[in-house]
Structure formats: C-alpha cells, structure tokens
N, C-alpha and C positions, 0 to 999 in steps of 0.2 A: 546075515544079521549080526553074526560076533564081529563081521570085518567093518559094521557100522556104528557097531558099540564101541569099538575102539579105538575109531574116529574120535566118536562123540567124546569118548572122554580121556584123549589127547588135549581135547579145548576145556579143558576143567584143570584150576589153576589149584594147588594147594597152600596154603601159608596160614598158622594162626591158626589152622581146626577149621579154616575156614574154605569151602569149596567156590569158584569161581564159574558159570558156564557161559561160554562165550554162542549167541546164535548163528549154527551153518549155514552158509551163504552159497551154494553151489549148486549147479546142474547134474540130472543124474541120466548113465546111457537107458540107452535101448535094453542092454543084457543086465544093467543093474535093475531095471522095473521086472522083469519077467522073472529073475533072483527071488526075490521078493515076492512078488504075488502067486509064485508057485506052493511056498508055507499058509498062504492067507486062505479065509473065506471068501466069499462070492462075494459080498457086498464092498469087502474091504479093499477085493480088488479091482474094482466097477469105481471104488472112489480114487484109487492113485492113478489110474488110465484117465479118467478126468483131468487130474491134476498134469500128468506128465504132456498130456493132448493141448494145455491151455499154456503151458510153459514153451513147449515147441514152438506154435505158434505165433508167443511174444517174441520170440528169440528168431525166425525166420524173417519177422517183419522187422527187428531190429537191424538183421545182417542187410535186409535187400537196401534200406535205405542207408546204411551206412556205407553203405561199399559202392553205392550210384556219388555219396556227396566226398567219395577220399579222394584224397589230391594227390601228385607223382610221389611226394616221399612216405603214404602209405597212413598217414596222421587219417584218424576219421574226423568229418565233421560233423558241425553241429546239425539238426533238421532246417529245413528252409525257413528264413521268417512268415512267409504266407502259412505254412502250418502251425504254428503256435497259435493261441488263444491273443488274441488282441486285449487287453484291458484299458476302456476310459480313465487313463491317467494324465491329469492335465499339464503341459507343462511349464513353468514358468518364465515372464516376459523378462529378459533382461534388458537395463536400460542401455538405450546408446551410445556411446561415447562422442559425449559434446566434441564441435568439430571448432567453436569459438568461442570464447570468453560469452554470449551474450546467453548462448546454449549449456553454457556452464551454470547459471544462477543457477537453473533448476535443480540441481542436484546439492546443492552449499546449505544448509542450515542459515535459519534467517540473521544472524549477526556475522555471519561470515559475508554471505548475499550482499546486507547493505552496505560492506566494506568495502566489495568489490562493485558494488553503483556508484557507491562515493568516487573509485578512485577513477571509474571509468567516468565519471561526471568532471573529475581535474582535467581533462583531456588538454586546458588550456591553460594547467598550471603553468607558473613562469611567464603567460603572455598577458598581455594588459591591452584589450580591447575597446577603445573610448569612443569610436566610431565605426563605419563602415569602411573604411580604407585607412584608419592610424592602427596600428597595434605595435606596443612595443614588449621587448623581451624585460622582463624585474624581475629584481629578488624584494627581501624586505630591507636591503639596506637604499635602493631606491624610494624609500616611505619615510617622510618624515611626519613624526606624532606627532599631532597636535593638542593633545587630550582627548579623554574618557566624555562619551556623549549619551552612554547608555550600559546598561548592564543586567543580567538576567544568568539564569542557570545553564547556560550553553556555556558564560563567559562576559566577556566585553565587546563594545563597539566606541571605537574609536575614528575620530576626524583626521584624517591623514591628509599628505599631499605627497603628490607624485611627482619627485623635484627635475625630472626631466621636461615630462609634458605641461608643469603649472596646474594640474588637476586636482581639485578637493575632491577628499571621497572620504565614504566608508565605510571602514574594514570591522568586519565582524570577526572578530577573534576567538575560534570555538578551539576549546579544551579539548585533549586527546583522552579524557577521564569521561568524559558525559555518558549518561546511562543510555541503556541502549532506548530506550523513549524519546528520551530528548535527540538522538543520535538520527531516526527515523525523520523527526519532523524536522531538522534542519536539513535532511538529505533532499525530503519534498519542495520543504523552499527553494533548495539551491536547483534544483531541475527544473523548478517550473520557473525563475525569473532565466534561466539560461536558457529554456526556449521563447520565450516572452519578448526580448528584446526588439521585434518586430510593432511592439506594442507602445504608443506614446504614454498609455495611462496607468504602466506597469513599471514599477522603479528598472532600471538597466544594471546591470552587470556585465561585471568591466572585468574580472579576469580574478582566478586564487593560485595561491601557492601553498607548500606546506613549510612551517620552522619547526623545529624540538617537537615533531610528534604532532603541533595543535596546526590548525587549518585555517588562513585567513585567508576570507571572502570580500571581494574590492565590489564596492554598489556606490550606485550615483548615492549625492549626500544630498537630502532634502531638508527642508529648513526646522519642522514641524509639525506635529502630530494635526490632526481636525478636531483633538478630543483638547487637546493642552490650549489651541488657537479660540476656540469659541467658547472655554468656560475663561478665557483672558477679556474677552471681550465683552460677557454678559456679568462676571464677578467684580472686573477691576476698574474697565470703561464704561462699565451699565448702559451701554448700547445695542444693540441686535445687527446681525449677518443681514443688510439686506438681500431681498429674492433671488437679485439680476447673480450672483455669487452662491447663493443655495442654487441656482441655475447650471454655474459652471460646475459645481463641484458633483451634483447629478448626474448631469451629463458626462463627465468622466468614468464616472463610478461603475453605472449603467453599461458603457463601452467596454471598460477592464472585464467586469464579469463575463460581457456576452463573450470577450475574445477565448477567457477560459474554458468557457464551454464549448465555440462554434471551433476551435483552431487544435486545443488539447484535449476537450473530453471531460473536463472537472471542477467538478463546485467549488467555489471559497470557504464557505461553512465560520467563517469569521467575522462577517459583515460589522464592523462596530466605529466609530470614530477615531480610536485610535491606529486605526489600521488602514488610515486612511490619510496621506501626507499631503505638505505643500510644499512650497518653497517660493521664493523674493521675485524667480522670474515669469510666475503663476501657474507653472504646473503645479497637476492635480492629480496625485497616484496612488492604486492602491499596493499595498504589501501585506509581508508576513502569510504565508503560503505553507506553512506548516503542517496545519490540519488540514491543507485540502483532500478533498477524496475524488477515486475516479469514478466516474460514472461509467454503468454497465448497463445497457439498452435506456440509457438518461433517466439510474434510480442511484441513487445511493443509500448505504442502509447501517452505517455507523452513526450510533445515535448518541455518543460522550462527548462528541466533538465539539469545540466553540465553546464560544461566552453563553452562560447562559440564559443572562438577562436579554440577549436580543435572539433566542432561538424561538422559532415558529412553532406552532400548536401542535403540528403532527413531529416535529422532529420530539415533543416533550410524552407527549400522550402515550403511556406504554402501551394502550392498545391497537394503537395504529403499527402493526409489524408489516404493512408495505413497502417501505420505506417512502424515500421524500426524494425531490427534484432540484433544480435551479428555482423554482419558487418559494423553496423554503427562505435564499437568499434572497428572493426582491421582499421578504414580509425583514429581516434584518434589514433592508434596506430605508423599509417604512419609519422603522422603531429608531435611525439613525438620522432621516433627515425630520423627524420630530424632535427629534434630546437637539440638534443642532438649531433648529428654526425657532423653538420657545427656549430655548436655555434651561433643559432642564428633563430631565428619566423621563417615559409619558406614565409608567407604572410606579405607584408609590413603594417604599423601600419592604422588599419581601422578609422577614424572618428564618423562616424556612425554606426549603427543596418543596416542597406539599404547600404551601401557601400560593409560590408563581406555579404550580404544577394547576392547582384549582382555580387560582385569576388568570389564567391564559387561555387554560385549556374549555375552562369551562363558562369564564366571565368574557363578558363584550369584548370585543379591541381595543384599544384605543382611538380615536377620533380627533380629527384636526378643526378647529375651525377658525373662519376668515379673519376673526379677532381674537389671537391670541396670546397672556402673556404680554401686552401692550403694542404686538406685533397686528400689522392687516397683510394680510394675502389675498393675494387674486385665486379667482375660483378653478383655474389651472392647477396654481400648486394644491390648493386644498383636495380637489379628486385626486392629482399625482398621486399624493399623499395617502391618502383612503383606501385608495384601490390596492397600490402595494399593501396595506392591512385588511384586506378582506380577510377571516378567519378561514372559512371555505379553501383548500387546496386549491381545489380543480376551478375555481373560480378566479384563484387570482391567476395575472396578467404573469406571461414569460416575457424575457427580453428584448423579443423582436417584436411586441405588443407595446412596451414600453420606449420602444423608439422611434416609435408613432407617435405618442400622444403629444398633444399640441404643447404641454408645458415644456416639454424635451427639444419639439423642434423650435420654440421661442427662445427657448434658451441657446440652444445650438448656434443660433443663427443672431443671436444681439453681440454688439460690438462692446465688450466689457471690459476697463483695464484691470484685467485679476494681479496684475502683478504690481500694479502702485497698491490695487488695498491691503492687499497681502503684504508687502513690503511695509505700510504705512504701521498695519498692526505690529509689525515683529520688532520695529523700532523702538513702538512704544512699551513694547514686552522687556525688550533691552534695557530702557529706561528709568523702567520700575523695577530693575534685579530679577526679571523672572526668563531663567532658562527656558529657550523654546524644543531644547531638544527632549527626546521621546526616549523611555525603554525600548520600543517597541522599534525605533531606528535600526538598519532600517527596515 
C-alpha cells in the first residue's frame, strides 16, 4: 500500500499551493493483487479479483489478435476491416472530368457556358459560305459598308458587299458589351439560322468573324419587313395584298415553322409581321430566332417570351401552368395573316397587361369574314383564317394539319409572279422616300 501511495503521488504536481493529480494508467501483476487483498476484507477482495479477471482478459484478447495481424519488422497492426462496426456513411459523387469542350458546358456557370457556345458556334469564323460548293476565307476588310439598315440593342445591321464574290449581305454587328440577356438571344439566333440553311424559308447564313472584341454575323440581305410592306400599301397606296400573295406568303410561313419543329425541336414564339421578310426576287422568310425555345416531349413552358399582342390564350392565362405547343404559334399565325389581309390589329388598342389579359383570355377571338375592310375572300382563306384562331388549344390545327388544307394547297400550287409584285411595291416605297428596311433585319 505505502509502495502505491508513492506512486500515486509521484504524479501530484506542486506549484502555486496548487496540487495537480495526474490518472494511473497501468496494469497490475499477479503478486501485486494477492499484496493487496491479503490487508482487505472479503468483499473488497471479491471486487479487485473481478476487476483484475476482466483486465486480463481484455489484455489476452488484445495480444492474440495483435500478434496474428504483425508484420516481419514486429509494428502491430490494426484489427481487420471486417471487424469493425460498418457505419452508413454516404459517400460523395465526384463529377467527371469532361473528356471535350461539349462535356465541359456542364460544369461552366451560365455566362461562361454561353461564351463558350458562341465561340463553338464561330467554328466558321473567317469562312464565307454563300452556297453549297463557294466558301471563301474573309476578314472585315473584304466588306465594303454600305450603310446602317437597322439598329437595336445588340448593336447595328449594316448592308455590306463582299468585294470578291459581288455579294450584298447583312452583317449584324453585335457589341462585345451586351447584357448577358440580349447576349442569350442573339446566341439562339445565330444556331438556329446556322443549322436552318437547308431551309428555303429561313434567311441563310453566310459566315462570322470577330473585330475589336464585337462579333459580325454575315445573313442573306432581304429587302423588307411584312409589317413596313403592307402598312405601305394599305396607308400610302390605299390598296390591299391580294389573296394569290397572302397565299405565298402562308405557305412559306407555315413550312419555316413546321421545319423548326420537324428538323430542330423548337417553337418560334415570335410569329408577328415584322419577323417575317421579303425581298425583289420574291422570296418569303421567316427570322429573328432569339426567343425561340426548345421543345421538351413538344411542350414549352416559358411564358415572357414574344410580342405580346399576337400571343395565344394559354401562353397569357396564368392559370394554365401546362405549358403550350407549336399551336400556340399557328394562333400568332392567325392574328398575323388578319393585321396583313384587312390592314389593320384584329384587337382594338389595349391600355393595359389585364385588359388583353381579359379580351383574349376571356372575350371571343377574333373572326374573319368574306368581306372585309373593303377586301372579299374566298371561303378557303376565311376557314384558314378561323381555324388558326380557335381559342381551344387542343382544338386548334398543328402543322401538318395545316398543310393539308385546301387554301395551302391552292396556294402552293398557283403560278404567281411574287417577285414583280414585290418588286413593283418596293419601287414605289422608293419613290415616296420611304425606307423599306426593318430593325428587325435581319
């Protein structure tokens, strides 16, 4: 006992008045238990035989496995992993390292991403593709400016020529400043007319490069908006578009979309007059491809997009959280070849968001008929017309419904010169000072 009391307080620290006791940490033998319990009582010694029997014990089960897991320089090891306690701890997915730029987007933050679509979209910078077998190598001092044709918050669009190949175009001239919004929808344009070019009713792209940071985009040059062309003709010539020509320009119309849908997957969501071009040799195209959205199992479900005066009932009705289809665009297709065929909005001038919200949503359609605005229509166009405006979704006609119907295929098929009418109007637009180019060019 004095040989443990002297232990014990060898591990008692002095300093300050102050005693310190550190806890013994050790095994005791055979001959120090029987020391001990030879001064004790019966009970006191019934409980260290306990204690020194469960110590042993730990300590045999200790050595047998430590001495089964040591290795030749004598180190013990650890227990095997099948003996430990397993705990459900999950671990986490690390991502894996993109093996190509296209597997890289996913991991870029969204203004990094659309920089690097842009730039994988230039793939043809420096090349000028004007057909299927010409492409030539340019910079910008191959452009000769001709003037400013249009202008908007991306920048300008200017009429250029390409002084090797004689080719008017063009060049949409985007600012290396533009917010990342406007940055987004010029990117969609420019991918959906760069795979488009398979498409007669889709303006063509011809090729971009970059100067000083900004991005110029080369596109066929058309002469004319549909919106600047038919209020010339009903304001200045107090004439009207006849049909055989509301004909042709359907029929392209109708083809542009279904190509977006049936080839790439995506709505227009823009359907309006001005986004609808001509030009002297009577092509009929549509553009401006900015807002479009993709379609996903053929629903889209962005609902800010577009003009709103020619948006459909369910794209406006907050209640409708479905979303909307390709039919939203044949009902803008309605509401455009009405404002083109009487000269004139079919909906009178709204005040408010909550005024067209309550006359669309909630008041009749609009309705065409045979005499209108001092126009007559054949009862072809008038259904065309109607149907594309059924209020009902699921009612109105898809595209491949609408290229059936017999107005579509009369028109298809009549021999019409679009390019002296068209030419005839743009002369006399000329003649009175009025610019036929469009912001909206191209």
């Amino acid at each position: 006992m004095a040989e443990n009391q002297g232990n014990s307080s060898s591990q008692t620290g002095q300093g300050s008045g102050r005693s310190f006791n550190f806890p013994r940490m050790d095994f005791r033998t055979n001959n120090d238990v029987q020391n001990e319990m030879s001064g004790m009582s019966g009970e006191r010694r019934r409980q260290l035989k306990l204690s020194f029997q469960t110590q042993s014990n730990n300590l045999s089960f200790a050595n047998s496995t430590n001495s089964s897991l040591s290795n030749s320089t004598g180190a013990t090891a650890c227990p095997p992993i099948s003996s430990r306690p397993s705990l459900p701890l999950p671990l986490p997915k690390l991502p894996v390292r993109p093996r190509n730029m296209l597997q890289q987007q996913e991991f870029l933050p969204d203004k990094a991403r659309d920089k690097l679509r842009m730039c994988q979209s230039m793939q043809t910078t420096g090349k000028l593709q004007l057909s299927t077998d010409v492409v030539y190598d340019f910079t910008s001092e191959d452009l000769q400016d001709l003037g400013e044709i249009g202008r908007g918050g991306f920048g300008t669009v200017n009429k250029m020529i390409h002084r090797i190949s004689n080719t008017v175009m063009a060049v949409k001239r985007i600012r290396s400043t533009v917010d990342e919004r406007e940055q987004k929808q010029l990117l969609m344009d420019l991918e959906v007319v760069m795979k488009s070019n398979e498409c007669p009713c889709i303006v063509q792209f011809y090729g971009a490069l970059f100067k000083e940071g900004d991005c110029w985009i080369c596109m066929e040059l058309m002469d004319t908006s549909l919106d600047k062309f038919y209020k010339f003709i009903y304001e200045r010539l107090n004439e009207r578009i006849p049909e055989c020509i509301l004909g042709k320009i359907t029929v392209a119309t109708v083809k542009a979309l279904n190509y977006l849908k049936e080839k790439l997957r995506i709505i227009h969501r823009d359907v309006k007059p001005s986004n609808i071009l001509l030009d002297r040799r009577g092509n009929i195209k549509l553009c401006d491809f900015g807002i479009s959205g993709q379609l996903v199992d053929s629903i889209a479900r962005t609902r800010d997009a577009g003009c709103r005066p020619y948006m459909a009932p369910e794209r406006i009705d907050p209640q409708r959280a479905r979303g909307y289809d390709v039919r939203s665009d044949v009902w803008s297709l309605g509401i455009t070849l009405m404002e083109v065929a009487t000269g004139y909005f079919p909906y009178p001038k709204w005040n408010s968001v909550f005024e067209q919200l309550y006359q669309v949503v909630q008041g009749d359609p609009p309705r065409l008929s045979p005499n209108e605005n001092g126009n007559h229509f054949t009862m072809d166009f008038v259904n065309f017309v109607n149907t594309c405006l059924i209020k009902e979704e699921t009612q109105r006609p898809k595209y491949n419904k609408l290229l059936e119907h017999p107005f579509i295929r009369q028109a298809e098929e009549a021999t019409i010169d679009v390019a002296a009418y068209i030419s005839g109007v743009l002369d006399n637009m000329a003649n009175n000072g009025v610019t036929p180019f469009t912001t909206n060019q191209p």
